[in-house]
N, CA, C and O atoms as a GROMACS GRO file, in nm:
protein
  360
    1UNK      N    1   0.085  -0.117   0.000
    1UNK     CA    2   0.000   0.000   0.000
    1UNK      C    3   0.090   0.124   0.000
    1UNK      O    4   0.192   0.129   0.069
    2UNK      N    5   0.052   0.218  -0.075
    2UNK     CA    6   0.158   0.320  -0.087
    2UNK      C    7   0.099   0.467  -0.027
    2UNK      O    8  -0.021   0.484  -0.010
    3UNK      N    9   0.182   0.551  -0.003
    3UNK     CA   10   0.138   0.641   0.055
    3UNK      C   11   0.011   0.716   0.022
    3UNK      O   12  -0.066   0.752   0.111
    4UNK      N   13  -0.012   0.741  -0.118
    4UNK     CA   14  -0.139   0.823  -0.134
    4UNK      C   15  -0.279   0.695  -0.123
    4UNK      O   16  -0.400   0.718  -0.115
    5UNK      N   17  -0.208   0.558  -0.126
    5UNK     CA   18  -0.329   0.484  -0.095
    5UNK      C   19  -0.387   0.492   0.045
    5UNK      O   20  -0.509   0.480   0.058
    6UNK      N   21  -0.300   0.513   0.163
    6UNK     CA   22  -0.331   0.516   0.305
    6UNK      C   23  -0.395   0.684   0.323
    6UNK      O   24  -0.484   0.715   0.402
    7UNK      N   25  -0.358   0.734   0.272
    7UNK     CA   26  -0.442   0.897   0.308
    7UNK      C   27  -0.589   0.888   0.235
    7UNK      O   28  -0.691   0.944   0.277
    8UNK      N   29  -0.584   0.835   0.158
    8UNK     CA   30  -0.760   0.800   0.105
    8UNK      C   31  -0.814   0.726   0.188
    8UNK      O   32  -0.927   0.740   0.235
    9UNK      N   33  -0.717   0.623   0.218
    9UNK     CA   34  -0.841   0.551   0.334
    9UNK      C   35  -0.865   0.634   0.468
    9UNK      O   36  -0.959   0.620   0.546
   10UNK      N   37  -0.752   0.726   0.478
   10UNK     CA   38  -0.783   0.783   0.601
   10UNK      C   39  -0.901   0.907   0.578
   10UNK      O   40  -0.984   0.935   0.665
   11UNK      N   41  -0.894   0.967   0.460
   11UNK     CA   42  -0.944   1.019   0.389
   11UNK      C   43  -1.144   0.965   0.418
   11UNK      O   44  -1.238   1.011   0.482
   12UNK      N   45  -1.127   0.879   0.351
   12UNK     CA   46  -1.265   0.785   0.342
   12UNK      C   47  -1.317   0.759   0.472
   12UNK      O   48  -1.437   0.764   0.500
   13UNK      N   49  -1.213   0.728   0.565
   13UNK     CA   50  -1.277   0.720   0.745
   13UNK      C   51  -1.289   0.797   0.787
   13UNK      O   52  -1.353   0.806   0.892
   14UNK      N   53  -1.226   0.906   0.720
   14UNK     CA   54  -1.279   1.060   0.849
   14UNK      C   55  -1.420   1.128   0.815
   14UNK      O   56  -1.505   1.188   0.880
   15UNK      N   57  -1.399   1.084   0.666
   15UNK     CA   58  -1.520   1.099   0.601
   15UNK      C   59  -1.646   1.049   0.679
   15UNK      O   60  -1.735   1.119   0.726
   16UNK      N   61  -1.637   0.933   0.682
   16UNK     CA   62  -1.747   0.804   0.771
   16UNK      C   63  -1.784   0.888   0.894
   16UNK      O   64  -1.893   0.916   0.945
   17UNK      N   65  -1.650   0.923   0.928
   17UNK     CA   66  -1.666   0.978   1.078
   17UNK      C   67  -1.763   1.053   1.146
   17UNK      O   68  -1.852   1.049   1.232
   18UNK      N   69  -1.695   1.132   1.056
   18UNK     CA   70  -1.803   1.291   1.081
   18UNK      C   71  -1.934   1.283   0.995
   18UNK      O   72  -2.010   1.378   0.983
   19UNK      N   73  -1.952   1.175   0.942
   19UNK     CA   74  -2.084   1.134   0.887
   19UNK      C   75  -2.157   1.099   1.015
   19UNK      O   76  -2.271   1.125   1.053
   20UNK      N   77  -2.055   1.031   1.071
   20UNK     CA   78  -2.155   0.919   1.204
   20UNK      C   79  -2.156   1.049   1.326
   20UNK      O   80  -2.256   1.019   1.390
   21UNK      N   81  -2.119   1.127   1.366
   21UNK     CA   82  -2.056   1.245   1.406
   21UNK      C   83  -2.170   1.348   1.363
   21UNK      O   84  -2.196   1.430   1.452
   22UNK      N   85  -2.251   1.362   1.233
   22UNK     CA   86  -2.361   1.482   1.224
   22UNK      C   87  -2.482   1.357   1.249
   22UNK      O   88  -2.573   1.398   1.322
   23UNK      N   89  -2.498   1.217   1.204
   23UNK     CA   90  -2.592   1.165   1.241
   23UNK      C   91  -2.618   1.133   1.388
   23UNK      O   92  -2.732   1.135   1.434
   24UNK      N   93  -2.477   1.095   1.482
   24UNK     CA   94  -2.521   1.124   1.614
   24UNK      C   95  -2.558   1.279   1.687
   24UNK      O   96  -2.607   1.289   1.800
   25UNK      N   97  -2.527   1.386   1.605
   25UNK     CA   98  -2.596   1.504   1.654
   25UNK      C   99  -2.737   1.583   1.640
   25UNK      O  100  -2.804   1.667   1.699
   26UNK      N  101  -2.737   1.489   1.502
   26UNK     CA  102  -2.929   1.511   1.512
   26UNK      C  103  -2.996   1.420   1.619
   26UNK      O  104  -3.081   1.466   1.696
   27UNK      N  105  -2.957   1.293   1.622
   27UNK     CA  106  -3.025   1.172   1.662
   27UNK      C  107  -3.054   1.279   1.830
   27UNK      O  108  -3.165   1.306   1.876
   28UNK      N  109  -2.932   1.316   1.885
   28UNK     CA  110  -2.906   1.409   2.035
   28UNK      C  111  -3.073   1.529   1.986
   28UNK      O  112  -3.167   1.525   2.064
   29UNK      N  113  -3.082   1.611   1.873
   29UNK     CA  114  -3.074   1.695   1.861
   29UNK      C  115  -3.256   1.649   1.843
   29UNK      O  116  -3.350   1.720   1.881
   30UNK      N  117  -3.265   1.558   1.797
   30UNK     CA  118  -3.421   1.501   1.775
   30UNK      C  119  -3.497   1.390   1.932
   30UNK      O  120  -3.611   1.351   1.956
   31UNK      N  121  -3.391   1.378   1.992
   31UNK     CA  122  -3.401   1.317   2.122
   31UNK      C  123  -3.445   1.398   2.182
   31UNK      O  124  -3.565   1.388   2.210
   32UNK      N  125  -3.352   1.539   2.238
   32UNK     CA  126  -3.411   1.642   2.339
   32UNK      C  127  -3.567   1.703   2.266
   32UNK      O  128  -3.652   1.732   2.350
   33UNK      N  129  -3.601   1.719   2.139
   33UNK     CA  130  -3.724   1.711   2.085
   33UNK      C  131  -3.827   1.676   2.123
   33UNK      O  132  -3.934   1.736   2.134
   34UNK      N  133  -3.783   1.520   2.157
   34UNK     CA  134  -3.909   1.377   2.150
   34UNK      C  135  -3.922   1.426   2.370
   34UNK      O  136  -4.008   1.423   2.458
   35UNK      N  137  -3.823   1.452   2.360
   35UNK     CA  138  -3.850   1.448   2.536
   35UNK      C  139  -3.881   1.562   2.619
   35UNK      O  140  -3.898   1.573   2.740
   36UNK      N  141  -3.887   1.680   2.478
   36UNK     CA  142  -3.938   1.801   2.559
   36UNK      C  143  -4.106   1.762   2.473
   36UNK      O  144  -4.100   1.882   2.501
   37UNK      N  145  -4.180   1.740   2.433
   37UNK     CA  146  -4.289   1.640   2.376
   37UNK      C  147  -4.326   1.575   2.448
   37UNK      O  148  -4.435   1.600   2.498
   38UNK      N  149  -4.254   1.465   2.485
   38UNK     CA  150  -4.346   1.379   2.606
   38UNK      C  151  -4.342   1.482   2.756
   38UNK      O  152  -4.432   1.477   2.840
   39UNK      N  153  -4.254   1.548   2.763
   39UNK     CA  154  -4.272   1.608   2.885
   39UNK      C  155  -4.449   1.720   2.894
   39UNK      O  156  -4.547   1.719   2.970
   40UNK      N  157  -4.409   1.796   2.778
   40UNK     CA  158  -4.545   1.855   2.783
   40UNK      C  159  -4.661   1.764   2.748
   40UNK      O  160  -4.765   1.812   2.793
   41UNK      N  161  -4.681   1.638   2.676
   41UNK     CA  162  -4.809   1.577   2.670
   41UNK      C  163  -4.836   1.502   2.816
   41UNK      O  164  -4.953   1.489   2.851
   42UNK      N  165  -4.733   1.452   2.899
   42UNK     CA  166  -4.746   1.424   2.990
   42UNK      C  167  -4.796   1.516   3.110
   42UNK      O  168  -4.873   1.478   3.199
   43UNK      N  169  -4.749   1.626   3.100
   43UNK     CA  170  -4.850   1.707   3.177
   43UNK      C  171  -4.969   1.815   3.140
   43UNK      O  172  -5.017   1.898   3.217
   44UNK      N  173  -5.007   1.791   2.994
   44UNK     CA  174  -5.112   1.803   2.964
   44UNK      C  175  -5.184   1.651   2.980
   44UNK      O  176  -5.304   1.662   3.007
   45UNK      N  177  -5.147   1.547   2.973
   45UNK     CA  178  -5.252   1.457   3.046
   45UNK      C  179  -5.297   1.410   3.172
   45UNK      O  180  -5.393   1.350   3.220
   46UNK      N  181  -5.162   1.476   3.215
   46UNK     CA  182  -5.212   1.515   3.405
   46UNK      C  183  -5.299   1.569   3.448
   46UNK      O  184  -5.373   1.538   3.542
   47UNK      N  185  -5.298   1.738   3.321
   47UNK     CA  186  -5.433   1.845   3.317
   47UNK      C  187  -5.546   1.786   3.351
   47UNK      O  188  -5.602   1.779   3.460
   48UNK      N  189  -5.583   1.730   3.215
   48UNK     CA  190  -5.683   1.645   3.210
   48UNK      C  191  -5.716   1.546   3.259
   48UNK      O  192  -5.829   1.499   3.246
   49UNK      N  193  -5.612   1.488   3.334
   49UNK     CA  194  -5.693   1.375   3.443
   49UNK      C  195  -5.717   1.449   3.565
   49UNK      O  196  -5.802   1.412   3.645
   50UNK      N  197  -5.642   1.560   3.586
   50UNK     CA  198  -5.714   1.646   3.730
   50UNK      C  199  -5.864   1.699   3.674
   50UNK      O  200  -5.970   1.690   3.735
   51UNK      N  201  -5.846   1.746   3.565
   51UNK     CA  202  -5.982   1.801   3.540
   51UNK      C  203  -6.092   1.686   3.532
   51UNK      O  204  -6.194   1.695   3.600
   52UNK      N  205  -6.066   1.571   3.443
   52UNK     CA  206  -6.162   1.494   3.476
   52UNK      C  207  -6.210   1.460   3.595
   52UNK      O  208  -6.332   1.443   3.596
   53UNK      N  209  -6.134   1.438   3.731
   53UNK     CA  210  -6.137   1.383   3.828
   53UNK      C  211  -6.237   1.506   3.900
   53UNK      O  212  -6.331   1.483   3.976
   54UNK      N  213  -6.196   1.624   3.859
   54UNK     CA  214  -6.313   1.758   3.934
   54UNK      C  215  -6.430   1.698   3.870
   54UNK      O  216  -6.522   1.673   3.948
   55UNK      N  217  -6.451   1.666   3.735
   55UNK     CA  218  -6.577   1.692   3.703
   55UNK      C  219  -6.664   1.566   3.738
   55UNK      O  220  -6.786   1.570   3.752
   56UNK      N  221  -6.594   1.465   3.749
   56UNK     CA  222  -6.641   1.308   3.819
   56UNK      C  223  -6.669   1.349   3.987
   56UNK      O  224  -6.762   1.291   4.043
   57UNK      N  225  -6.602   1.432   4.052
   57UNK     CA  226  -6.675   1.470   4.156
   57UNK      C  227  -6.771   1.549   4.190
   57UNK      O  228  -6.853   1.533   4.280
   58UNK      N  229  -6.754   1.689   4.067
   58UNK     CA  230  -6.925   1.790   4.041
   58UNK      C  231  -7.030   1.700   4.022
   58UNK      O  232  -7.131   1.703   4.092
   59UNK      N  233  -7.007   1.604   3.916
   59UNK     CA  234  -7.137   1.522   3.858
   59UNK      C  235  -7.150   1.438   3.970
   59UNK      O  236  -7.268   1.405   3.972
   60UNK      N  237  -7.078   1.374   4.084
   60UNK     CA  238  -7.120   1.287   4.234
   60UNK      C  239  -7.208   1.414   4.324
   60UNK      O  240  -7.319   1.406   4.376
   61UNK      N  241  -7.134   1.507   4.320
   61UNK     CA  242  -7.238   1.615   4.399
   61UNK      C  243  -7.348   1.665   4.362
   61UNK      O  244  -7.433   1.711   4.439
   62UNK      N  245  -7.355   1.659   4.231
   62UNK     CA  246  -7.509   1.695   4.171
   62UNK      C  247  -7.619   1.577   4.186
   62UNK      O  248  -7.735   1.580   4.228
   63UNK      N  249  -7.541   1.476   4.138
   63UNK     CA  250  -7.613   1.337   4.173
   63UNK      C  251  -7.655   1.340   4.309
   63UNK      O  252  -7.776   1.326   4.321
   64UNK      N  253  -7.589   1.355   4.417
   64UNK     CA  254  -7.611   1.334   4.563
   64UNK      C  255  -7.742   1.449   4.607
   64UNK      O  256  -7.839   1.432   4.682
   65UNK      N  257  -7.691   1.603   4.507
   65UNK     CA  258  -7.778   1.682   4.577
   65UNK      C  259  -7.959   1.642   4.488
   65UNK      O  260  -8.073   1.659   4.532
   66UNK      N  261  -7.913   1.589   4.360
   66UNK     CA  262  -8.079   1.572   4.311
   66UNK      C  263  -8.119   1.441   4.410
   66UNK      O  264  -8.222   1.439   4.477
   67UNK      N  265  -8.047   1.365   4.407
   67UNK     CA  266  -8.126   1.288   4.461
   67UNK      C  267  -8.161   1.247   4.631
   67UNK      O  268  -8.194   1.139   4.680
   68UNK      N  269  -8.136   1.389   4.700
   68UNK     CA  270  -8.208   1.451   4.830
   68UNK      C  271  -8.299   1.510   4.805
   68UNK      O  272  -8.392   1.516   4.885
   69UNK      N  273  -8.303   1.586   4.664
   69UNK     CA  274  -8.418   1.679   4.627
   69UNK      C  275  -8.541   1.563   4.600
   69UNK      O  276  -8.660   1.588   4.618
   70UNK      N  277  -8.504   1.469   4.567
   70UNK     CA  278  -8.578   1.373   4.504
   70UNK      C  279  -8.636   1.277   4.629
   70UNK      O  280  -8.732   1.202   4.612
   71UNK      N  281  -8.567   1.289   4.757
   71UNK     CA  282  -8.603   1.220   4.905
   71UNK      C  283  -8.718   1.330   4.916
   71UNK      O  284  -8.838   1.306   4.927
   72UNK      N  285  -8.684   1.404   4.914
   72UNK     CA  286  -8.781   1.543   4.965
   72UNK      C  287  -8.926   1.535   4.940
   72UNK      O  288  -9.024   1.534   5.015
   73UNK      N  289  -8.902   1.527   4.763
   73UNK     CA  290  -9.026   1.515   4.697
   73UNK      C  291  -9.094   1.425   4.730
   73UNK      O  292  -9.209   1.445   4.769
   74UNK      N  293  -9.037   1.293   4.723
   74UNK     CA  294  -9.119   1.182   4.784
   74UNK      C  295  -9.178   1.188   4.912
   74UNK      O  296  -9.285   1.133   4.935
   75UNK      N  297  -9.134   1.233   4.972
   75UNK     CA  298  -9.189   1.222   5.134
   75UNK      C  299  -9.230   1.320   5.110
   75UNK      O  300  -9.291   1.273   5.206
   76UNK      N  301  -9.278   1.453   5.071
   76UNK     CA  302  -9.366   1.516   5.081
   76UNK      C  303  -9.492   1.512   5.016
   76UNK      O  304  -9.599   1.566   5.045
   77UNK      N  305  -9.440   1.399   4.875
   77UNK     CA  306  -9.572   1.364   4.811
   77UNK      C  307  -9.648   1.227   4.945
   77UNK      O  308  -9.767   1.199   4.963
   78UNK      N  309  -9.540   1.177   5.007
   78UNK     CA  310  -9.593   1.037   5.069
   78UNK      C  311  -9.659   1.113   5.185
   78UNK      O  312  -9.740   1.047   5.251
   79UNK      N  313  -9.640   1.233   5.220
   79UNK     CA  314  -9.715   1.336   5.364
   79UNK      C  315  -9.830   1.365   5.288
   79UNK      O  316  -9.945   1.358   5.332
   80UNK      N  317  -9.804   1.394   5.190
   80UNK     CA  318  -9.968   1.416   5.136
   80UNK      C  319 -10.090   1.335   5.101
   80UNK      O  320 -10.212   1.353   5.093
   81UNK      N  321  -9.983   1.214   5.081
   81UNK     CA  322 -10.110   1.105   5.035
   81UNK      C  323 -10.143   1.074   5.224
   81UNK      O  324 -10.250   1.118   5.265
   82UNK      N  325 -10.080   1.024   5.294
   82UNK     CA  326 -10.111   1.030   5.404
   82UNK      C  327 -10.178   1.114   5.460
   82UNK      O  328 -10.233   1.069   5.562
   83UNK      N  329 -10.201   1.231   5.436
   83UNK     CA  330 -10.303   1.359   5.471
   83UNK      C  331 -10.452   1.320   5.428
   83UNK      O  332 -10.554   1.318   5.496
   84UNK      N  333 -10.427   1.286   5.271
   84UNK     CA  334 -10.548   1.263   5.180
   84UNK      C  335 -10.650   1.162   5.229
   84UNK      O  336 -10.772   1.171   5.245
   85UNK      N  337 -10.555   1.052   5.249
   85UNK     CA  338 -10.605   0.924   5.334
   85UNK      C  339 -10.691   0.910   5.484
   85UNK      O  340 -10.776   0.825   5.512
   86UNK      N  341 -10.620   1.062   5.599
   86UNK     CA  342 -10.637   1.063   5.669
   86UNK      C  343 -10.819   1.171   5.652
   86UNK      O  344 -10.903   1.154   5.741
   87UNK      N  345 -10.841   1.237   5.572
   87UNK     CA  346 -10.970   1.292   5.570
   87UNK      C  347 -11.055   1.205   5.453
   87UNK      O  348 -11.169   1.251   5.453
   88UNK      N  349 -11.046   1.125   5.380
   88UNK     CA  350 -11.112   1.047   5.354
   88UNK      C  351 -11.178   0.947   5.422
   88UNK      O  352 -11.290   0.897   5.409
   89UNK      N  353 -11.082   0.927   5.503
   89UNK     CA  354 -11.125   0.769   5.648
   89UNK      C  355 -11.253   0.878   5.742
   89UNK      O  356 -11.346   0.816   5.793
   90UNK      N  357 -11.250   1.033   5.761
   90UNK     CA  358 -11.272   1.059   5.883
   90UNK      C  359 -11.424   1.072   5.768
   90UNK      O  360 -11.534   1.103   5.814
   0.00000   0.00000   0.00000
């Protein structure tokens, strides 16, 4: 192998090099990308599971409060039929 044959190959590997050298600096450069990405979808799905979790407890409190409103009604319709009952008998 003669001298200008060994500087081409060195030639040709440095080449490679700094090939592998800009492809490991995107790969870095598309990494911090992907992970500033999951960082914000991850706490936009935190958002939204806190928010869901409020609104799964509004809709338990509305539920709870209709259906006291709904005890109410009944026993005041069941006081009335009991009223009704009671001057019909007399």
């Amino acid at each position: 192998m003669d001298e200008a044959s060994i500087f081409q190959e060195f030639d040709r590997l440095e080449s490679k090099i700094n090939g592998l050298i800009q492809q490991c600096e995107t790969l870095k450069r598309q990494n911090a990308q992907l992970e500033a990405s999951n960082s914000s979808l991850a706490e936009e799905l935190l958002q939204k599971s806190e928010a869901e979790q409020k609104l799964v407890e509004e809709r338990n409190l509305v539920r709870s409060r209709i259906d006291g409103l709904l005890a109410r009604v009944n026993e005041s319709i069941g006081t009335e039929q009991e009223q009704e009952e009671e001057y019909n008998i007399e």
